[in-house]
KOLGU-263406 format. One record per residue (C-alpha): x, y, z. Coordinates in nm, 3 decimals, padded with zeros to 5 digits. Layout:
! KOLGU-263406
{x->X, y->Y, z->Z}
...
This chain:
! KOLGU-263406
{x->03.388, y->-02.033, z->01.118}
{x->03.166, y->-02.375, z->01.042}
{x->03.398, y->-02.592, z->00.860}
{x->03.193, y->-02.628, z->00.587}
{x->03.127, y->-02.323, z->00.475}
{x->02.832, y->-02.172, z->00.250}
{x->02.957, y->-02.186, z->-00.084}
{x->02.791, y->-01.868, z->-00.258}
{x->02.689, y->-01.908, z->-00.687}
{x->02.961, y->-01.851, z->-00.966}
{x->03.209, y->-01.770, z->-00.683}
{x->03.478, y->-01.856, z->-00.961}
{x->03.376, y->-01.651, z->-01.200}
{x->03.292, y->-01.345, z->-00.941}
{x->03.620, y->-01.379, z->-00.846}
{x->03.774, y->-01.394, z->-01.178}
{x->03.500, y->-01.083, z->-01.256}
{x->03.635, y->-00.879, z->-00.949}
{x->04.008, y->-00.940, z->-00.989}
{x->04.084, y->-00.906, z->-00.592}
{x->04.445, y->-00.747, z->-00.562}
{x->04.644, y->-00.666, z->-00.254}
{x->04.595, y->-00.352, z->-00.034}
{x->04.261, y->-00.246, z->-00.237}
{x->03.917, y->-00.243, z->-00.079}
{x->03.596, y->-00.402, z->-00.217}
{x->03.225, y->-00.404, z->-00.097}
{x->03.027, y->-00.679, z->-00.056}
{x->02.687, y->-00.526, z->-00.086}
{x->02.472, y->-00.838, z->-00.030}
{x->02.688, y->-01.036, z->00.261}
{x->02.433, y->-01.324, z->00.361}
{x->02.653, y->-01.589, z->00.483}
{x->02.995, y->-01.451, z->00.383}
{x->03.070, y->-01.664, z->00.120}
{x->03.197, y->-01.420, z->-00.119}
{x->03.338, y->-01.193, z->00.128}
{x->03.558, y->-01.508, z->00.225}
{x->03.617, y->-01.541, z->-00.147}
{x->03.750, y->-01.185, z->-00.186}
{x->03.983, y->-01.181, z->00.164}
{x->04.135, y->-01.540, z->00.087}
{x->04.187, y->-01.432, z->-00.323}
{x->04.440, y->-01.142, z->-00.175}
{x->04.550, y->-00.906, z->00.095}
{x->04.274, y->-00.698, z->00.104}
{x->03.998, y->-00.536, z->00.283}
{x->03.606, y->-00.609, z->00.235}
{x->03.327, y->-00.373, z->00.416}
{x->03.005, y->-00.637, z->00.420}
{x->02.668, y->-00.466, z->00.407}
{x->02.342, y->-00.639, z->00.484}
{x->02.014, y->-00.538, z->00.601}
{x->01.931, y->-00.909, z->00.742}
{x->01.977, y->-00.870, z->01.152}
{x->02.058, y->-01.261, z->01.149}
{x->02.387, y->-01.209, z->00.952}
{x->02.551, y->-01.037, z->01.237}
{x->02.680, y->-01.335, z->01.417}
{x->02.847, y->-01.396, z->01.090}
{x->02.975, y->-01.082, z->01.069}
{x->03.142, y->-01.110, z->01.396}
{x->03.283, y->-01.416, z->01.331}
{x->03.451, y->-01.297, z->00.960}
{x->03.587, y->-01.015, z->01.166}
{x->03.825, y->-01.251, z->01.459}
{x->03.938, y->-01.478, z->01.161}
{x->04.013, y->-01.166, z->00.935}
{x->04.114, y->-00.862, z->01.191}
{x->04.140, y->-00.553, z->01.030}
{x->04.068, y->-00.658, z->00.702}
{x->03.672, y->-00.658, z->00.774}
{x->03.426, y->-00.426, z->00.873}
{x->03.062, y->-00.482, z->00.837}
{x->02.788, y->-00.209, z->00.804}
{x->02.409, y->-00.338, z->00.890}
{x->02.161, y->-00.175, z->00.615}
{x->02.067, y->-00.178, z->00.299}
{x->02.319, y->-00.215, z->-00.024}
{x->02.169, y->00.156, z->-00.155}
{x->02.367, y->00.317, z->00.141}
{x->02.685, y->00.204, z->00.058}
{x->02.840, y->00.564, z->-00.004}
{x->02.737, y->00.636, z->00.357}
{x->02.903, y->00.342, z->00.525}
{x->03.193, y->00.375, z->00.298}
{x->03.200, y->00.766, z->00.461}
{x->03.154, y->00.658, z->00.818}
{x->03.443, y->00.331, z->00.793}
{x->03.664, y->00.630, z->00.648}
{x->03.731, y->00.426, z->00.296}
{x->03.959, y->00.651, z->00.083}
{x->03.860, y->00.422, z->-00.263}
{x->03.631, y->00.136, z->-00.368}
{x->03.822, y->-00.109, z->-00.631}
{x->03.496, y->-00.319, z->-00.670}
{x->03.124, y->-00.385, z->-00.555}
{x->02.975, y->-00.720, z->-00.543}
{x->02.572, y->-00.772, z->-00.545}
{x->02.408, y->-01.090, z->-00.548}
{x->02.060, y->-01.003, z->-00.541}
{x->01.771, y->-01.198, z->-00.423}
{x->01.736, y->-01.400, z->-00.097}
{x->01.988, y->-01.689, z->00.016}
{x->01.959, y->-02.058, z->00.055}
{x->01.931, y->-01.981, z->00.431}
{x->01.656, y->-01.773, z->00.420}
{x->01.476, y->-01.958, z->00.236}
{x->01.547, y->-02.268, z->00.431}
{x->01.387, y->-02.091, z->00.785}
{x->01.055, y->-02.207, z->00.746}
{x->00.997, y->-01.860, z->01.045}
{x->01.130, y->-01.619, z->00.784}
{x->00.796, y->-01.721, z->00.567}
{x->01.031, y->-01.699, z->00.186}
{x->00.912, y->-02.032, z->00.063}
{x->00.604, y->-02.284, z->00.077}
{x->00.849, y->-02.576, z->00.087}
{x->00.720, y->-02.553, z->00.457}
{x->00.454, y->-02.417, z->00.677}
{x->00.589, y->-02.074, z->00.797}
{x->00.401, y->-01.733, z->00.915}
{x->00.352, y->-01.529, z->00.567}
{x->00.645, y->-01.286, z->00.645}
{x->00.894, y->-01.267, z->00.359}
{x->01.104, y->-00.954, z->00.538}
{x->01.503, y->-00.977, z->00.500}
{x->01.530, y->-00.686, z->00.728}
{x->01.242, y->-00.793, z->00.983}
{x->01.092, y->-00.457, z->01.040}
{x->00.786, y->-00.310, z->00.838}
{x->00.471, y->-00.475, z->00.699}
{x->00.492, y->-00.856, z->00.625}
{x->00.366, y->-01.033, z->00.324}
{x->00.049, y->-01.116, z->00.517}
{x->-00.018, y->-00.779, z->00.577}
{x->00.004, y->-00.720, z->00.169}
{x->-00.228, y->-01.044, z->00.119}
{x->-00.462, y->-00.914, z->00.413}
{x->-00.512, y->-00.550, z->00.283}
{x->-00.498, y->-00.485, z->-00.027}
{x->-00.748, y->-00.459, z->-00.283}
{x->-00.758, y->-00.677, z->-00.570}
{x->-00.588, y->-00.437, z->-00.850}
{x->-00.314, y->-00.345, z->-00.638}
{x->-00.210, y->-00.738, z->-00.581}
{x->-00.272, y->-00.830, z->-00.899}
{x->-00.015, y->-00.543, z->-01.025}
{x->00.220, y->-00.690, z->-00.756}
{x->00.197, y->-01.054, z->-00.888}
{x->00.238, y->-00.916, z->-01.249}
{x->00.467, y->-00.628, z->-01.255}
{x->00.736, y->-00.784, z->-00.973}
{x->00.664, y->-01.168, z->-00.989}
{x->00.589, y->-01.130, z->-01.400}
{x->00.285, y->-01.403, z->-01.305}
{x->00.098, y->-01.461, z->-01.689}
{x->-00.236, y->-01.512, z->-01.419}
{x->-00.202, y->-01.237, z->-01.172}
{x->-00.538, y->-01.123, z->-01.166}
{x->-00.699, y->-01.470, z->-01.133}
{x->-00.444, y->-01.544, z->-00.843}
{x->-00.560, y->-01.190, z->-00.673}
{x->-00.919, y->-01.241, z->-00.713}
{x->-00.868, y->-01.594, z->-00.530}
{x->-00.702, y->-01.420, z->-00.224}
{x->-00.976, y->-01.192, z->-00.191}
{x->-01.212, y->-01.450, z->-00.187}
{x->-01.024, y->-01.655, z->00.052}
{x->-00.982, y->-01.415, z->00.336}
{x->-01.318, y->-01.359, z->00.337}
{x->-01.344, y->-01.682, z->00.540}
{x->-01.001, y->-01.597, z->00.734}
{x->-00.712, y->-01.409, z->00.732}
{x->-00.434, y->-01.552, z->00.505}
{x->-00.124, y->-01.612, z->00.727}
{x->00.096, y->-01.883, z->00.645}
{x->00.262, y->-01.980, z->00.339}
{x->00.109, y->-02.279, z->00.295}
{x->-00.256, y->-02.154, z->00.323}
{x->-00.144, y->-01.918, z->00.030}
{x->00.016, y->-02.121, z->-00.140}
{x->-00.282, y->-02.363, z->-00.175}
{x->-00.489, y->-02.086, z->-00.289}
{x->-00.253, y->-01.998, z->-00.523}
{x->-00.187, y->-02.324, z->-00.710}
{x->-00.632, y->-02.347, z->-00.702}
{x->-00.616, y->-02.020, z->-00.860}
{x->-00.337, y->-02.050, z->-01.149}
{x->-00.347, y->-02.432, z->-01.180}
{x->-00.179, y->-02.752, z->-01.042}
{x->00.202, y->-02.881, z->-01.067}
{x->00.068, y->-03.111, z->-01.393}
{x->00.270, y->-02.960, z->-01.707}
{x->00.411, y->-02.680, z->-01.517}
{x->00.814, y->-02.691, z->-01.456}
{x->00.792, y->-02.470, z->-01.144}
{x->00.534, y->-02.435, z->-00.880}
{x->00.216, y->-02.249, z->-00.948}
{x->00.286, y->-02.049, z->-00.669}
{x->00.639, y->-01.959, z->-00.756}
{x->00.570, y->-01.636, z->-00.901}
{x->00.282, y->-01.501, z->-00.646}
{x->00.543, y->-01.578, z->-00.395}
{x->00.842, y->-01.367, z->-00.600}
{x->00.639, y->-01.055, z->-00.643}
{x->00.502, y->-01.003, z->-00.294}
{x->00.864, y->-01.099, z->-00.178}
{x->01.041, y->-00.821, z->-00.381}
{x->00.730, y->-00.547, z->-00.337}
{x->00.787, y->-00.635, z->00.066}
{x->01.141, y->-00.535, z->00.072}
{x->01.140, y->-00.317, z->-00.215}
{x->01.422, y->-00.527, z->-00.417}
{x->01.406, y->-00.307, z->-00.733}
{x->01.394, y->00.066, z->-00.587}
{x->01.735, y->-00.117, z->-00.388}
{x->01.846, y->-00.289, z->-00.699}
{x->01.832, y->00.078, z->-00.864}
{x->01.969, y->00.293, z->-00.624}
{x->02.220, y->00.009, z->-00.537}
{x->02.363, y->00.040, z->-00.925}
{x->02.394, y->00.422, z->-00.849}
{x->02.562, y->00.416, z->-00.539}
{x->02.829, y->00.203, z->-00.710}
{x->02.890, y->00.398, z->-00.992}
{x->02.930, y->00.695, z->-00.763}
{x->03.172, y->00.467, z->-00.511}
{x->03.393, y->00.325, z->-00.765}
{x->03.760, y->00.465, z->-00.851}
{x->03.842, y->00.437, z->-01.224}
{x->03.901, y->00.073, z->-01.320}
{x->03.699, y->-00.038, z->-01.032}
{x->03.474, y->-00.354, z->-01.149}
{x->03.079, y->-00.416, z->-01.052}
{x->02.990, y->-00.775, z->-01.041}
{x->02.602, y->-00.873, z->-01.008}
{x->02.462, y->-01.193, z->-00.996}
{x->02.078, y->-01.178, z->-01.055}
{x->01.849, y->-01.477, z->-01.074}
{x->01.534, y->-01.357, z->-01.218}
{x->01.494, y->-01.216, z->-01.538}
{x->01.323, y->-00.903, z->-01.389}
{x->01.612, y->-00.811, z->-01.192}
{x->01.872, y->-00.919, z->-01.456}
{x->01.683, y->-00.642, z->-01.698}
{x->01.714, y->-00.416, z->-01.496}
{x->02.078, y->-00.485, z->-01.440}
{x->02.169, y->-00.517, z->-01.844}
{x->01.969, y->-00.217, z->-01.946}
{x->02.145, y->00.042, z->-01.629}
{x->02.493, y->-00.121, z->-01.764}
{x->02.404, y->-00.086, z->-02.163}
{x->02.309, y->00.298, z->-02.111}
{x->02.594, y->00.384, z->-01.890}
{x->02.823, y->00.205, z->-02.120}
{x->02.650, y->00.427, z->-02.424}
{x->02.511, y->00.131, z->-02.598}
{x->02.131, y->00.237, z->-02.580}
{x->01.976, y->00.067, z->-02.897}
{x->01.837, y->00.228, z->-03.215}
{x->01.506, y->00.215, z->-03.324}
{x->01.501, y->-00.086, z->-03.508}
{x->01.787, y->-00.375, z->-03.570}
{x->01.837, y->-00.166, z->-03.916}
{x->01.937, y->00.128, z->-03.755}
{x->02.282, y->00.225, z->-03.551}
{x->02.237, y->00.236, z->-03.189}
{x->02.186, y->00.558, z->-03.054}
{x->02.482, y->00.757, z->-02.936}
{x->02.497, y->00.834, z->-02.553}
{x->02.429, y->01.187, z->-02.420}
{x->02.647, y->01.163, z->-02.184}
{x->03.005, y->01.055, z->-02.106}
{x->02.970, y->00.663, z->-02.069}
{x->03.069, y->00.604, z->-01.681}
{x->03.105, y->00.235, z->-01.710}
{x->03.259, y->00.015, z->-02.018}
{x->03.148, y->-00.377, z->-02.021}
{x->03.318, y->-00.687, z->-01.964}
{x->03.102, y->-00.889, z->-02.224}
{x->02.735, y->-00.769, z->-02.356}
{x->02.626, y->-01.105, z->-02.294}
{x->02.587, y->-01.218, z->-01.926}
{x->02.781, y->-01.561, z->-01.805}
{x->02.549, y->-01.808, z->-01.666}
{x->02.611, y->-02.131, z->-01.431}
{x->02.767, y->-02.420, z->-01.531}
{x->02.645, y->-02.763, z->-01.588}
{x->02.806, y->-02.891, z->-01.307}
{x->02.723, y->-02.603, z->-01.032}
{x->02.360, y->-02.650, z->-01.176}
{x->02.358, y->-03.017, z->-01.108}
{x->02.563, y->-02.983, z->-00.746}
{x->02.304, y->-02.660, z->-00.639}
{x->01.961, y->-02.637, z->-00.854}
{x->01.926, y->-02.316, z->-00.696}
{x->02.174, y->-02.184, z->-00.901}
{x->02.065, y->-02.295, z->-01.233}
{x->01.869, y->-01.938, z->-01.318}
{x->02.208, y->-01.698, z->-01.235}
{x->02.329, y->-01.477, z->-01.452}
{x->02.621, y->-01.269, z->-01.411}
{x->02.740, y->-00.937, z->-01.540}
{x->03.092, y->-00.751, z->-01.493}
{x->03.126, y->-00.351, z->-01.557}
{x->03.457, y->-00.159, z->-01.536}
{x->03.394, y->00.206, z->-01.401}
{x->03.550, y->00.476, z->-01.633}
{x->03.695, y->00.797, z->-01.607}
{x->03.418, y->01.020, z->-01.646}
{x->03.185, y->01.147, z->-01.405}
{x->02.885, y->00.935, z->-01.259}
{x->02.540, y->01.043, z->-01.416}
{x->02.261, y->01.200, z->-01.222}
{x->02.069, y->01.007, z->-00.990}
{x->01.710, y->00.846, z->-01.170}
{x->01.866, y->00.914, z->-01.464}
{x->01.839, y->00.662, z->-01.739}
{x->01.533, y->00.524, z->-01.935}
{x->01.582, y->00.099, z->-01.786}
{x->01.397, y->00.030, z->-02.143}
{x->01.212, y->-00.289, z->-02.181}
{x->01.168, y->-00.316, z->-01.796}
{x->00.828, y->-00.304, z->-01.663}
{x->00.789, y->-00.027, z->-01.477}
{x->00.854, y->-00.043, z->-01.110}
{x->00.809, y->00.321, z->-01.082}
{x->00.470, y->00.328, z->-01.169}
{x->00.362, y->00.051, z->-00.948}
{x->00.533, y->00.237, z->-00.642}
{x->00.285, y->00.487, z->-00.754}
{x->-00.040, y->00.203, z->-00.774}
{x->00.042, y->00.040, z->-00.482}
{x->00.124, y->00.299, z->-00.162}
């Protein structure tokens, strides 16, 4: 392994979250470059499957397996399918799933993979490579359809402005790299003066999470852990936009039977069903001044801990994800 290796967000306090003991097995749904795998193995004697749908990741994988033999096994997909890799690596019980949503430092930093606009790259944005690219999304669809993308997954204030720019643009010529968008874009929604982050920042967050479909993961990922985890087994999720960290709180709030009232005058509603997780804290923990400082990256993370109860999982789509713009719907807009 590289002797400096990746050093993945909060890995102190997803450790303390997950509470690693020996002889129990954990799943690191999101594996990247290992660094919380490594975390996990080196914390005790235990064993970690790694899941990722990224194809690059498997020299990685290969490598975590000769320094840690028999104590990893990888499975290449997506995070959603855990229960089936769990099944086919014949794991008898999960003691905790880790998620750190989102796409790494490393993918970002491949100019090829087409993530960023911090360089010229071809307008891809795919973590698993296969499928249609972000240019393809840019290229084809109508107006509506990317302005719903822009406001719905990248929560951009100007999403139809920035839309009705593309589609003037690629009237001229096909959009294709990220920095041809991203020009367009910062036209469109306005220049870096008295903004903090790019004007492009959000454009580039929607089409990346439409592309590979981050929240229909992010939801069926949540599932597949509450139906993977033995009693006492902890979830640990690290989100980094406030989309995704919604959608996180409000799935852990209603399993845990705290669904709000009506108003702040009003008890909160009792649960219908058997609460199949109980929560660390109702707030989430976020980075600290010095990790912000040492990785700016990092500085949006939030991080929330659930311990899996007794009772049965609830049915799959189940659950109301209040105050979260609906996802559903736009996978409904936008085929």
């Amino acid at each position: 392994m590289s002797d400096q290796p990746h050093i993945p967000v909060m890995l102190p306090e997803v450790l303390a979250g997950l509470q690693a003991r020996d002889g129990e097995t954990y799943v690191d749904g999101t594996f990247g470059a290992g660094g919380y795998t490594r975390g996990i193995l080196e914390a005790a004697d235990c064993r970690v499957l790694g899941i990722d749908r990224d194809p690059d990741v498997r020299e990685t994988a290969g490598q975590m397996r000769r320094v840690y033999p028999g104590r990893f096994v990888f499975g290449f997909g997506s995070f959603s399918m855990m229960e089936d890799m769990i099944g086919m690596v014949n794991v008898p019980d999960v003691n905790g799933v880790v998620l750190d949503l989102g796409v790494s430092s490393i993918q970002l930093d491949q100019a090829e993979r087409g993530f960023s606009f911090q360089k010229d790259g071809p307008l891809d944005m795919r973590v698993a490579r296969f499928g249609p690219t972000a240019a393809d999304v840019v290229n084809g669809f109508e107006a509506d359809e990317l302005a719903a993308i822009f406001r719905i997954h990248g929560e951009e204030r100007h999403a139809r402005r920035a839309a009705q720019a593309i589609v003037r643009a690629r009237q001229d010529e096909p959009i294709t790299r990220t920095l041809q968008l991203a020009g367009i874009l910062s036209k469109a929604v306005g220049g870096k003066l008295g903004r903090r982050i790019h004007p492009a920042t959000r454009a580039f967050q929607g089409l990346r999470i439409y592309v590979n479909n981050e929240l229909g993961e992010l939801m069926r990922g949540l599932e597949a852990a509450e139906r993977v985890l033995k009693p006492l087994g902890r979830l640990v999720v690290v989100a980094f936009h406030s989309l995704e960290d919604r959608i996180v709180k409000t799935f852990l709030r209603e399993r845990a039977g705290l669904t709000g009232g009506r108003s702040r005058h009003q008890p909160e509603t009792p649960p219908e069903r058997e609460p199949s997780f109980s929560l660390m804290s109702r707030k989430a923990l976020v980075v600290s001044e010095r990790e912000a400082a040492e990785n700016p990256r990092s500085r949006s993370a939030r991080l929330r801990v659930a311990i899996r109860t007794e009772h049965k999982p609830w049915p799959c789509g189940e659950g109301t994800v209040t105050g979260v713009p609906s996802y559903r719907r736009l996978e409904e807009i936008v085929q």
